[in-house]
NUTORNU-91698 format. One record per residue (C-alpha): x, z, y. Coordinates in steps of 0.02 Angstrom, whole numbers, plus 32768, in hexadecimal, padded with zeros to 4 digits. Last residue first. Layout:
<nodes>
XZY
...
</nodes>
This chain:
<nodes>
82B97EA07A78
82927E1B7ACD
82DE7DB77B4E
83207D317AC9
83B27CD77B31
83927C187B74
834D7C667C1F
82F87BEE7C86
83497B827D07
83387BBA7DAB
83807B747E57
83617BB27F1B
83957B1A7F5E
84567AEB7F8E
84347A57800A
849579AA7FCE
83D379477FED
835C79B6804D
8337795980CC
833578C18056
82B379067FDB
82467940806E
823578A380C3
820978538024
819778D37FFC
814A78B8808D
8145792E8125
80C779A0815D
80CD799C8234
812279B882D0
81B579618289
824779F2829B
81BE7A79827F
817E7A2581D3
82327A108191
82697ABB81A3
81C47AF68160
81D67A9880C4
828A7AB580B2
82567B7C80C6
81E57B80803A
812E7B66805A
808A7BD9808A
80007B8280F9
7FBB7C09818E
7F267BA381DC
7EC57BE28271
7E177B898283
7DF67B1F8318
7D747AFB838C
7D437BB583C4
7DFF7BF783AF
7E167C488302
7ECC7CCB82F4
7F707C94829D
7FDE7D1A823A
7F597D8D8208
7EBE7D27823D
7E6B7CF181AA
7EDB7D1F811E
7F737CA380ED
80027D2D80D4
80877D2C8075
81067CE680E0
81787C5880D7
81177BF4814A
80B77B4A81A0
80407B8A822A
7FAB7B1A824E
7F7E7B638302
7ED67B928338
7F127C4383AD
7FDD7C3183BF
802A7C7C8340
80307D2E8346
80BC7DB0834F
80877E708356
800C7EAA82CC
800B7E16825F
80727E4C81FE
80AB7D9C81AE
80DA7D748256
816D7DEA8262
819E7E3981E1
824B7E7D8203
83067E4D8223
83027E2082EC
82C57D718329
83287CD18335
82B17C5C8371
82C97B9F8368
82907B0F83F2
81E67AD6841C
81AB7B6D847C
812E7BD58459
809B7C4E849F
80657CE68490
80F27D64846A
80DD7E0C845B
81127E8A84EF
81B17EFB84F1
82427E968492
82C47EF08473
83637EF884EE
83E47F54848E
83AC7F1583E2
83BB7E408424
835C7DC383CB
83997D1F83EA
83207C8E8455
83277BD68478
83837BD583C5
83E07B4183A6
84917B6E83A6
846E7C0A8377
84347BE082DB
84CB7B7082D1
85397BFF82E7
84E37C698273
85177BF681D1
85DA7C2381DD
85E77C8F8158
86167D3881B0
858A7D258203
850F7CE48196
854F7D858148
85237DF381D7
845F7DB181DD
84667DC48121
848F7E8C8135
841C7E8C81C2
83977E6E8167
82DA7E008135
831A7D7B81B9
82977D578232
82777C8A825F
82147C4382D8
82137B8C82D9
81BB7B3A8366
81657A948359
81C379FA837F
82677A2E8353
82E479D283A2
83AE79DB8343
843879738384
84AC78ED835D
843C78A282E2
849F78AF8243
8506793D825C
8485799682C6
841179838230
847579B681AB
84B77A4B8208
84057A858212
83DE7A508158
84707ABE8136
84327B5781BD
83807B54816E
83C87B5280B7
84387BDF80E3
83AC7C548117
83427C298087
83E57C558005
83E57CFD8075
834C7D388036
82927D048066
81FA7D34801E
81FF7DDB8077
81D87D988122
82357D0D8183
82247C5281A2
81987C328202
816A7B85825A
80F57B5282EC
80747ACF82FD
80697A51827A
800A79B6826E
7FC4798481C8
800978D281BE
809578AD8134
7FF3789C80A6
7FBE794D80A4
7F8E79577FE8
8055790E7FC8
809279C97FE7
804179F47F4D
7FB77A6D7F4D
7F9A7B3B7F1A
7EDF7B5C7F4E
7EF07C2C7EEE
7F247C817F85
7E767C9F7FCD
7E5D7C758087
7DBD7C098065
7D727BF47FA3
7CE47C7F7FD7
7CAC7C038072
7C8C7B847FEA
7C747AE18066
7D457AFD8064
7D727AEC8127
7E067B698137
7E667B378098
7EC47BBF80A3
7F537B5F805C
7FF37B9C7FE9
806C7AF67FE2
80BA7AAF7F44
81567A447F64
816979B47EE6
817579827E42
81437A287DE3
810779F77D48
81BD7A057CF3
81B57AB77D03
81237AE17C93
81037B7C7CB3
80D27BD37C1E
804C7C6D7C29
803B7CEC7BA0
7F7F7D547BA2
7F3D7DFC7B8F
7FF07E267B5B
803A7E927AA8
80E07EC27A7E
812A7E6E79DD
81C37E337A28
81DF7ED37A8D
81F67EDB7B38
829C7ED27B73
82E37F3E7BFD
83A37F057C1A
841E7F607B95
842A801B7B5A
84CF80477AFD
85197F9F7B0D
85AD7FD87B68
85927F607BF9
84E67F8C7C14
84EE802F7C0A
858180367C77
852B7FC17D05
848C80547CE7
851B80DC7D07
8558808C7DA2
84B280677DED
848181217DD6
8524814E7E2F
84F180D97EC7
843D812C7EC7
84AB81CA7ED2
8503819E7F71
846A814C7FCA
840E81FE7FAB
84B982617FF8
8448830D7FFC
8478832380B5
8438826480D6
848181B480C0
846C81418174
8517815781AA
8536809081C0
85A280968132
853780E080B8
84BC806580E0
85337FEF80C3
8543804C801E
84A780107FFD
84BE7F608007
855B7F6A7F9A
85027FD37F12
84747F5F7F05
84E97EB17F02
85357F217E6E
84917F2F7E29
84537E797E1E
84E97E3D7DE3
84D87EBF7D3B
84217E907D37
846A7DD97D2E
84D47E087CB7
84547E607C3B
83E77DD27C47
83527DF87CAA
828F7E1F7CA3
82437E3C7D43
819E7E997D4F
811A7E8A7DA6
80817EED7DF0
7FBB7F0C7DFA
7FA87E467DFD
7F4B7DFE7E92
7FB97D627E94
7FCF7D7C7F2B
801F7E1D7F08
80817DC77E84
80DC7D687F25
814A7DDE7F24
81877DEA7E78
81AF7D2A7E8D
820E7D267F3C
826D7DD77EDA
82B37D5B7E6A
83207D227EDA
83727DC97F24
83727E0B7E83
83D17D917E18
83847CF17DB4
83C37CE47D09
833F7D457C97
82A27CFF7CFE
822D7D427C7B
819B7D767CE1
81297E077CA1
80977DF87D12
80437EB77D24
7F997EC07D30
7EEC7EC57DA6
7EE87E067DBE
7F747D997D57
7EDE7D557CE1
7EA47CFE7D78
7E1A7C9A7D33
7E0B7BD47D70
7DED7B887CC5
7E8D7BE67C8C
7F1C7B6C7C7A
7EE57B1C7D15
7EEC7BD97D80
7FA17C097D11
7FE27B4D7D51
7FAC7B617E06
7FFB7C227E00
80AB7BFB7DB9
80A77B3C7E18
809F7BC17EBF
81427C267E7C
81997B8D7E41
818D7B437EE0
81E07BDC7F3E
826B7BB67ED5
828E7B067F32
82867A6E7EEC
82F579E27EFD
835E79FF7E6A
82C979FC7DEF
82A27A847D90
82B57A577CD5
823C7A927C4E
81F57B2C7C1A
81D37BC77C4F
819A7C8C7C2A
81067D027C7D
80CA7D7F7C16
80197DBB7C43
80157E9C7C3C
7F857F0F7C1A
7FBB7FAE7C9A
7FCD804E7C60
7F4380CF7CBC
7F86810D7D60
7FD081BB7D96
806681BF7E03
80E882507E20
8179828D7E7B
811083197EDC
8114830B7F8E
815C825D7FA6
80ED82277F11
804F82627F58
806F822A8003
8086816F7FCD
8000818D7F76
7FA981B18020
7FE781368076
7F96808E7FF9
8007806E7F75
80657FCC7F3A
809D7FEF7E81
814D7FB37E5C
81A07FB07DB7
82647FA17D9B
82BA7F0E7DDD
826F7E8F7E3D
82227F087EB8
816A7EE07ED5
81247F587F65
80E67EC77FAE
80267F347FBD
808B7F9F8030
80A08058803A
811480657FAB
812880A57F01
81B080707E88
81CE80A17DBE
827A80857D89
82BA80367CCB
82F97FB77D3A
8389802F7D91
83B8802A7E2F
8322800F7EB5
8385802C7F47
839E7F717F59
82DD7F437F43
82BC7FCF7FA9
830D7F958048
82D37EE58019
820F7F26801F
823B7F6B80BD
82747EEB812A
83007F178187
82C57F698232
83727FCF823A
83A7804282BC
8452804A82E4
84A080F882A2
84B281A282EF
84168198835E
83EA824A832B
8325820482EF
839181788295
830980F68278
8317809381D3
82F6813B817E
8338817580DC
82BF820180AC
82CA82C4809E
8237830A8106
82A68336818B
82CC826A819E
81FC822C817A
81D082A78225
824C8270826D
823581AD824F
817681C6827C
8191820F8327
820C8180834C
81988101831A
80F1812C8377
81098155842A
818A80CF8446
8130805383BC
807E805F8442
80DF805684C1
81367FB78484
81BF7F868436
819F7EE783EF
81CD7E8B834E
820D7F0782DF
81577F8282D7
81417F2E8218
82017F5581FF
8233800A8228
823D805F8165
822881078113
828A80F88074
828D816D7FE4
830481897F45
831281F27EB0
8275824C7EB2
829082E37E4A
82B8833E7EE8
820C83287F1F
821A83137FE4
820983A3804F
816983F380B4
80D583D38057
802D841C80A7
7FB8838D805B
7F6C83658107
80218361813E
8058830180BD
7FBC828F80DC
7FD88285819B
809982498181
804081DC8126
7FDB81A7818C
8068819881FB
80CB8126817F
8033809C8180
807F80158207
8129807981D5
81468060811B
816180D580B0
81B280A6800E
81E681207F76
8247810F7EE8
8265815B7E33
81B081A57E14
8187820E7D82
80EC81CA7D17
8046820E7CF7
7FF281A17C78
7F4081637C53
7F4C81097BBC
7F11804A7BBB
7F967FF07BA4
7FFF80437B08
804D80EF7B00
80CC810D7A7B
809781D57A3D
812F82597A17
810282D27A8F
803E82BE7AD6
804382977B86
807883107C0C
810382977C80
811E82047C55
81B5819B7C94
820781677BF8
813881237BC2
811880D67C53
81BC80667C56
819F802B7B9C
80DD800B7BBC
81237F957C53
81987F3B7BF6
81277F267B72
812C7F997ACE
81017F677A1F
80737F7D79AA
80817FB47909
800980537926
7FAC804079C2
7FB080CD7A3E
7F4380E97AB2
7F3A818C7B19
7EBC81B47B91
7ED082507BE2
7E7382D47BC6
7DDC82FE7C2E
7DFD83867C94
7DCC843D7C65
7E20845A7BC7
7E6985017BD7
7F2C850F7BDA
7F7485807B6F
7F9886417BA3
804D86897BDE
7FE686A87C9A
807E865A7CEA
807385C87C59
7FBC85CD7C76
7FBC85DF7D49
8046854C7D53
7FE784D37CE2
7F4884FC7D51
7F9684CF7DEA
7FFD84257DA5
7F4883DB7D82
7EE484287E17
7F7C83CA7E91
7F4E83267E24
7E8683347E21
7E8283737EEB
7EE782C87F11
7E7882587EAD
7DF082807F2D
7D6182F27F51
7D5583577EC3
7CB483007E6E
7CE482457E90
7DB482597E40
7D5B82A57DAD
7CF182277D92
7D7881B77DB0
7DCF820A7D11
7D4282107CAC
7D42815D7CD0
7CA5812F7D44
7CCB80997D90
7CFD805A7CE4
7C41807D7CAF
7BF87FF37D27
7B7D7FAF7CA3
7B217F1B7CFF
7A567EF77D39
79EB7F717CF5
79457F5B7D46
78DE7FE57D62
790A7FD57E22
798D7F827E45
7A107FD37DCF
7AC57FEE7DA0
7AF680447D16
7B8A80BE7CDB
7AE1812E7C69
7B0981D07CB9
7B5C81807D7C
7AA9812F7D78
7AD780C97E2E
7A2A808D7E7F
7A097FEE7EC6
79DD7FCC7F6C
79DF7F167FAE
79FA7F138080
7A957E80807D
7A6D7E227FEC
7AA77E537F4F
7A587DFF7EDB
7A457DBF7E20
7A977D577DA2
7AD27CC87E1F
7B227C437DEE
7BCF7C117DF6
7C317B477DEE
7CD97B5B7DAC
7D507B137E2F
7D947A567E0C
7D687A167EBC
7CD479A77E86
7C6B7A447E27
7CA77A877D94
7C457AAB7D00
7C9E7B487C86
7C927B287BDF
7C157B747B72
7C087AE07B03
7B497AC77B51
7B837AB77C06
7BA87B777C64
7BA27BAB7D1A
7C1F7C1A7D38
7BE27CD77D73
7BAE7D1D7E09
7B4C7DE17DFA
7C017E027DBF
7BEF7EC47E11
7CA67F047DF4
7C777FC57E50
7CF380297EAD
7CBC80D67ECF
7CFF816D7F3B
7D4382057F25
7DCF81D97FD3
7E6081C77F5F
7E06814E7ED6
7DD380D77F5B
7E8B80CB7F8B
7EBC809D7EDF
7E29802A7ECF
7E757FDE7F6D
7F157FAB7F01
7EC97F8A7E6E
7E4E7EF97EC1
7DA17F1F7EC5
7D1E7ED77E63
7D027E167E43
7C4F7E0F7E90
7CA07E9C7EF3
7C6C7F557F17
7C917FD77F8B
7C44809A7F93
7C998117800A
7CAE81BB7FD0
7D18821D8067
7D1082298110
7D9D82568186
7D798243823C
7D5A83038278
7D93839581F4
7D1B843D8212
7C8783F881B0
7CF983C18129
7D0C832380DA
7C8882CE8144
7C1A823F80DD
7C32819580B5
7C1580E78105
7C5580D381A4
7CD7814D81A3
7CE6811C80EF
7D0D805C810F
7D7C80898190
7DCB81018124
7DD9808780AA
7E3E80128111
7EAA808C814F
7EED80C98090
7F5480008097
7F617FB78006
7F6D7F028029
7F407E618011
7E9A7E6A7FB1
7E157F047FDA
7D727EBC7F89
7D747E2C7F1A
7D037D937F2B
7C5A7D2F7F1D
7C247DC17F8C
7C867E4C7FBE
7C107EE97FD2
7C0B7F778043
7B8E7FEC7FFA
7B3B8048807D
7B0B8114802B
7A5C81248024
79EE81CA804A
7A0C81948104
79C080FF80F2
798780A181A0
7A10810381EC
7A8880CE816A
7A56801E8186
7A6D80208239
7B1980658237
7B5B7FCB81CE
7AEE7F588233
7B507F9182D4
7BF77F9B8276
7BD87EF38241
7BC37EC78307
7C4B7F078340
7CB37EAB82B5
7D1B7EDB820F
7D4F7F7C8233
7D9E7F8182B8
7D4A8020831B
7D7F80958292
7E2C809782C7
7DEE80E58366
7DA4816482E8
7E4B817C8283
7EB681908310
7F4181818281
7F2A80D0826F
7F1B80A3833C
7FDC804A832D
7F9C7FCF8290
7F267F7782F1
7F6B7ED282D6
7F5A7EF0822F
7EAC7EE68222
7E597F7F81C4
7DCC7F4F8176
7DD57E92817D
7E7E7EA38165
7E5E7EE880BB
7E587E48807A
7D8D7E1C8045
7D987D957FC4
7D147D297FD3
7C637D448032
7C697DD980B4
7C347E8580D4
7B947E6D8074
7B467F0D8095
7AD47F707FF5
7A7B7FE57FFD
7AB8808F7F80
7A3B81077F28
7AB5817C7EBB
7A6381B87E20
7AB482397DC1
7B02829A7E51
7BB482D77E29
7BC4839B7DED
7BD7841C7E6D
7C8C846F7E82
7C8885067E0D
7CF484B67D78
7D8384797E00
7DB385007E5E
7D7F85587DD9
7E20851E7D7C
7E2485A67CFA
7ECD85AF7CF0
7EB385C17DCE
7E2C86437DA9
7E9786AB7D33
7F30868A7DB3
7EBC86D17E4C
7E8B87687DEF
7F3D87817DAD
7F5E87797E70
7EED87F87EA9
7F29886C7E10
7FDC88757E53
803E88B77DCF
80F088867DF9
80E687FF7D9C
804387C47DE4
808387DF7E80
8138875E7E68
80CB86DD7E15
805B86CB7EBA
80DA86C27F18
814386487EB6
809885CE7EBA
809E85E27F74
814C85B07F9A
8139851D7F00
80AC84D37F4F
7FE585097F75
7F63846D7F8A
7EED849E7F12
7E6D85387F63
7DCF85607F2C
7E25860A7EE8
7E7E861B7F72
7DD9863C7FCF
7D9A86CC7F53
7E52870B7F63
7E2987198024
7D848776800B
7DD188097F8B
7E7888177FF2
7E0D88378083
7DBB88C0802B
7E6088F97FE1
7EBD89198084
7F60892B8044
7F8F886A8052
7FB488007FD4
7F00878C7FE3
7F128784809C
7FEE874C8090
7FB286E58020
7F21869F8081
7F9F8691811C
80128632809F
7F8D85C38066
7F4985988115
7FF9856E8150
801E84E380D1
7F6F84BA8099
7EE0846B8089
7E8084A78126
7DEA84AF810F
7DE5855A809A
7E4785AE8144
7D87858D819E
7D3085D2811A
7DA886708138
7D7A866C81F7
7CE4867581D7
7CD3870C8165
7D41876981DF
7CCA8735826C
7CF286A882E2
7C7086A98371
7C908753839D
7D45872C83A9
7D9B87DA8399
7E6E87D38387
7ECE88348316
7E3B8861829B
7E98882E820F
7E31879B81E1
7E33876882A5
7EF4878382B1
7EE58713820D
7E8386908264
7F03867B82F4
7F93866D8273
7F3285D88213
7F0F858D82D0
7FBC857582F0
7FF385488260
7F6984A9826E
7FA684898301
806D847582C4
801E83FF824D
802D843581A1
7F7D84248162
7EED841F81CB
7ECC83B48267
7E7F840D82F1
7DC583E7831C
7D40844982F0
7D5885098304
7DF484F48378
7D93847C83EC
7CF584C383E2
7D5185768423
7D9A851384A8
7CF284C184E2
7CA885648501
7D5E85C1852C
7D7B852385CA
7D3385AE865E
7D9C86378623
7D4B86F6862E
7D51870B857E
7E0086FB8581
7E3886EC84C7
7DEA8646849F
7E558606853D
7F04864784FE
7EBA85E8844C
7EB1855584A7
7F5485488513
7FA48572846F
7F4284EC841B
7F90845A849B
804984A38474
8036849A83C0
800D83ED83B8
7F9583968339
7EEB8398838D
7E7683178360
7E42829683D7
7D9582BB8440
7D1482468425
7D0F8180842F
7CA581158492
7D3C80BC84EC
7CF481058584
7CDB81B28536
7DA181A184F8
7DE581A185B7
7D75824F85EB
7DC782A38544
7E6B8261857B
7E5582CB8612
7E21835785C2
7ECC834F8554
7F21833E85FB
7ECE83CF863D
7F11842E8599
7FA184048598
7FB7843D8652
7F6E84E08649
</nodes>
């Protein structure tokens, strides 16, 4: 009985922290409870019985076989549970989606006892989630003349799982909650420093946003419980920053409604909205859990009598208000007319909400049900030898005659999957594409790990040709919480079929490298199509979506993707970069240039940006793909010359067979074969027979974008700008200024040199303008501390074998050591450098932390209100984004430097260079 004591006992632990019994996952825990549902005498078999009914997770989890098995004894009339009838206990195997459930209904529907045959085929027949075991199954009886399964293959062709769910409500009433004002990052919903509670999905629950939102949230609902709260983003976009599936289910636990009655904690059909809609990555995530994302624009720019845009005294279009949304409005969803009303009053057509497509997504529960459904009822007609009936709503294909192809059109259409043969798809066509690589990463991984449960997949797609499960937003400290986590997670990813950074035999060192550079090398042909748990899913060559968990799930389990064709904005250059500037620069000038050119619109938001950096080789030109996220942008893509491509993949190949090396390739050799892909590509290349990806010349882009290189004079800086009047202007990515705004005086407080937006260039730039220093003064003295995380351990061993290390060690006051992790986060600094293990560090968010009110100068990515840097009462956290000079610099004086000051530290240092491409990169 001691699992299950110690279960009670947790029970007694959660009711102080307000929070109800956690979901049982473990087989050993339901064995205890099922023994007690048998004894009727057994003083726990009340509770027990509401334990097993309500609260063990479904899908593949060794609980959920448990309690599959224990309902077919009950189907069979093996075991008596007066309180779980037959008929019960085969609603109860309809909840749970899979894996053990289907085969139990199989073996039901199979069976020689045709009345129970009759009533479990009735639940198969509601059922989506089956795989290749049970879809052989079911062919092998109907061949042999089973009747029960041509009954369940005619239903399936039919797809009445999906034609006899009930039809979405015409009028939804919604009121409305204004979350925040600006751009709402999905840290607000799901912080990151809470990343180790994700898959306790109602202690997860508990961060969203504040106590006290949560408290308004809930009372709203009760005041209206025929409304549904609509979280809104005022005067912003809803969901920036990352992708992550957590922060919608916070937002639906709150906000939607209970999946299943027998399922605890996972809610589906939220309803979120933005003055400037949601951003593609959260609509994604919106889209898995049937629920609606609305683009409201009830602010627009204020007009003069040209039709120009006013601006106000800082430059920034000047908005007005076309109607409200204020916390407490109801208005009323027409989901038959795609308006939105208060009232009588139409106030905006919100038809691309309701796509038939996302329509379809809203009345089955999730995109999920749509895709599985999809491959379910192709299987039943071509077993059945009939033609698919149209029951979904076809697939939008557009195809304009004349017109060419985008990089991105060209990739979508070699990878589709089911579209019309023959047809050029342009933007705009919904396409279901075949996925080349696959990211995990491990703040979301065990959601993930949930999802493929929850979806009852077992084994990695084997048309998949690559997938990575990586170690490096738990790298800085390991703690209890990354001891109980971690380990579990890199197991279960291993038997699954991925490349792990964690070796779950301890065979090889584990490795916390940074995950986005991981795929970025495994990534081996351009032509590939990428998904990965993290909105900086932006690989540099190839096409990268970042995906929320469950996406991530979907193409693990099934090598696919579906997503309409992006519109693309080419990106190309002009002009000389000057030798003082730094890459990084470029990158920033790219966005404050496309925001000037375009009256303050971000025509990168919501699609891919095209950049023609032709010369400029992966690892480099991966600090620009990157930084598309911030940018808002739905993806990038790189476009080389064929040799750099050429460079670009042999540096792949000799990264990952390191990997190799270390014993990290699997029983199906996956690192082996992504090395013979990269050989074949270099081949292609080199014979001529299919060069780099071009688009075509006469391919067409919502806009073109010039950066005009000889305009950037001096070090551009990413700002917060913490104290805008505009509260909606604060924390964005968009207020891009020179280093000269901060005159030589803003003061400092700590340094970070590490992330994904640094390669090894950064990390030799830091130990030149180190040796410059001590070479010059005797002696290096930081006066604010410098922490600095390489992105590998690859670079960390060539600084090695280089000679730069040594003067990192020289002046580092600490140096990361695997054998002896560290155990606890730090809190407070030192002025002196810190050498920290290969990860992500204080761009997370969830470990590291500045010190609470400090102005942080850093490589990373990330300026939103405390992610890196936390508020104290007097003082607002800043996180300013530079290149690593600029950071250097600012930690050794304790402050922003000149541009004087700059210019000579970094006079003789080998920047990160670029010079546009003087080849035609078209095709």
């Amino acid at each position: 009985m001691n699992t299950y004591k110690d279960y009670i006992q947790e029970i007694e632990e959660r009711k102080g922290q307000g929070l109800n019994p956690k979901p049982i996952d473990g087989a050993e825990l339901l064995s205890e409870i099922i023994a007690q549902i048998k004894d009727l005498n057994n003083e726990y078999r009340e509770d027990s019985l509401k334990f097993f009914i309500y609260n063990v997770v479904p899908g593949t989890t060794p609980a959920a076989n448990l309690k599959a098995n224990f309902l077919k004894e009950i189907v069979l009339g093996q075991s008596v549970v007066a309180e779980i009838t037959p008929a019960f206990a085969l609603e109860l195997l309809s909840h749970m989606k899979g894996g053990t459930s289907i085969k139990v209904l199989l073996d039901l529907a199979l069976g020689n006892d045709v009345a129970i045959a009759k009533d479990a085929a009735a639940v198969l027949k509601t059922q989506v989630f089956l795989y290749e075991a049970d879809t052989d199954r079911l062919e092998t009886a109907f061949k042999s003349g089973n009747e029960i399964a041509k009954d369940i293959l005619e239903s399936y062709a039919k797809a009445e799982f999906f034609t006899k769910l009930p039809e979405i409500a015409e009028e939804i009433k919604v009121i409305t909650y204004i979350a925040g004002e600006g751009d709402i990052s999905t840290d607000l919903l799901s912080p990151g420093n809470q990343a180790h509670s994700r898959s306790d999905r109602e202690l997860h629950g508990k961060c969203l946003i504040s106590p006290e939102a949560q408290a308004e949230i809930k009372a709203l609902a009760t005041a209206n419980p025929d409304k549904s709260v609509m979280l809104i983003a005022e005067k912003g976009t809803m969901g920036v920053g990352s992708s992550r599936m957590s922060g919608v289910n916070n937002v639906a636990l709150w906000t939607g409604k209970q999946a299943s009655p027998y399922v605890p904690f996972i809610n589906i059909a939220p309803i979120v909205a933005g003055t400037n809609g949601i951003s593609p990555i959260f609509l994604t995530t919106v889209d898995v859990t049937g629920g609606i994302g609305l683009d409201l624009k009830n602010w627009v720019k204020k007009l003069d009598e040209n039709g120009k845009p006013l601006l106000n005294e800082s430059g920034d279009p000047i908005l007005e208000e076309v109607y409200s949304v204020a916390t407490g409005t109801v208005l009323t969803i027409n989901t038959k007319t795609k308006k939105l009303y208060n009232g009588d009053k139409e106030l905006i057509d919100i038809s691309k909400a309701f796509t038939p497509q996302k329509i379809e997504f809203i009345k089955a529960g999730g995109s999920y049900a749509i895709v599985f459904g999809k491959k379910l009822q192709t299987f039943a007609s071509k077993t059945l030898g009939i033609d698919i009936v149209p029951v979904y709503a076809p697939s939008k294909e557009v195809s304009v005659e004349g017109q060419g192809l985008t990089a991105v059109e060209k990739i979508f259409n070699k990878n589709a999957v089911g579209t019309t043969p023959g047809k050029v798809l342009h933007a705009g066509s919904d396409v279901r594409v075949t996925v080349n690589i696959v990211g995990s990463q491990d703040t979301t991984g065990l959601m993930t790990s949930q999802e493929l449960e929850s979806m009852a997949a077992t084994v990695i797609s084997p048309i998949v040709d690559g997938a990575y499960q990586s170690g490096c937003h738990t790298a800085s400290v390991w703690d209890n919480k990354s001891k109980a986590n971690i380990p579990r997670l890199m197991k279960f990813m291993n038997d699954f079929g991925l490349i792990t950074a964690r070796d779950p035999k301890g065979v090889y060192h584990s490795m916390t490298d940074v995950i986005h550079k991981v795929l970025n090398d495994i990534t081996v042909n351009e032509w590939a199509i990428i998904i990965g748990g993290d909105s900086h899913t932006r690989m540099s060559k190839g096409v990268a979506f970042g995906a929320d968990s469950g996406t991530v799930a979907l193409a693990l389990a099934t090598g696919e993707a579906s997503m309409p064709i992006p519109e693309s904005v080419k990106v190309t250059f002009k002009g000389d970069m000057k030798g003082y500037m730094d890459f990084r620069d470029v990158v920033h000038a790219t966005q404050s240039q496309m925001l000037k050119t375009f009256g303050g619109e971000n025509v990168f938001q919501g699609r891919i940006i095209e950049v023609h950096l032709g010369t400029l080789n992966a690892d480099q030109a991966f600090t620009f793909t990157d930084w598309t996220a911030e940018m808002k942008a739905k993806a990038s893509i790189c476009i080389s010359e064929d040799a750099t491509l050429i460079e670009s993949l042999e540096m792949a190949k000799g990264r990952i067979q390191i990997m190799i090396d270390k014993g990290m390739d699997n029983k199906n050799q996956v690192l082996k074969g992504l090395i013979a892909i990269a050989d074949k590509r270099i081949a292609e290349i080199i014979s001529g027979e299919k060069p780099a990806l071009r688009p075509d010349a006469n391919a067409k882009y919502y806009a073109e974008v010039v950066v005009d290189l000889d305009q950037i004079a001096e070090p551009m800086i990413a700002d917060p700008d913490v104290n805008n009047a505009d509260v909606s202007k604060r924390y964005t990515h968009d207020t891009i200024r020179p280093l000269s705004f901060y005159g030589g005086v803003k003061k400092v407080d700590l340094g970070f040199i590490g992330s994904c937006m640094v390669h090894k260039g950064d990390m030799k730039i830091l130990a030149h303008m180190l040796k410059n220093i001590d070479e010059q003064e005797g002696k290096v003295e930081f006066k604010a501390p410098l922490v600095v995380a390489p992105p590998t351990y690859n670079i960390v061993d060539e600084l090695k074998a280089e000679g730069d290390w040594e003067i990192l060690q020289k002046y580092s006051g600490f140096e990361f050591d695997d054998n002896v992790p560290k155990a606890a986060a730090r809190t407070s600094y030192e002025n002196m450098l810190y050498l920290e293990r290969p990860g992500c560090n204080l761009c997370m968010g969830n470990q590291e932390k500045a010190a609470k009110g400090d102005t942080v100068m850093a490589t990373s990515t990330r300026l939103f209100q405390g992610r890196v840097v936390e508020d104290t009462d007097d003082k607002k956290g800043e996180s300013l984004l530079s290149s690593t000079p600029v950071v250097v610099l600012s930690t050794i004086l304790g402050r922003t430097p000149t541009i004087e000051e700059y210019k000579t530290a970094v006079e003789g240092i080998n920047l990160t260079k670029f010079a546009p491409s003087h080849k035609l990169l078209v095709k």
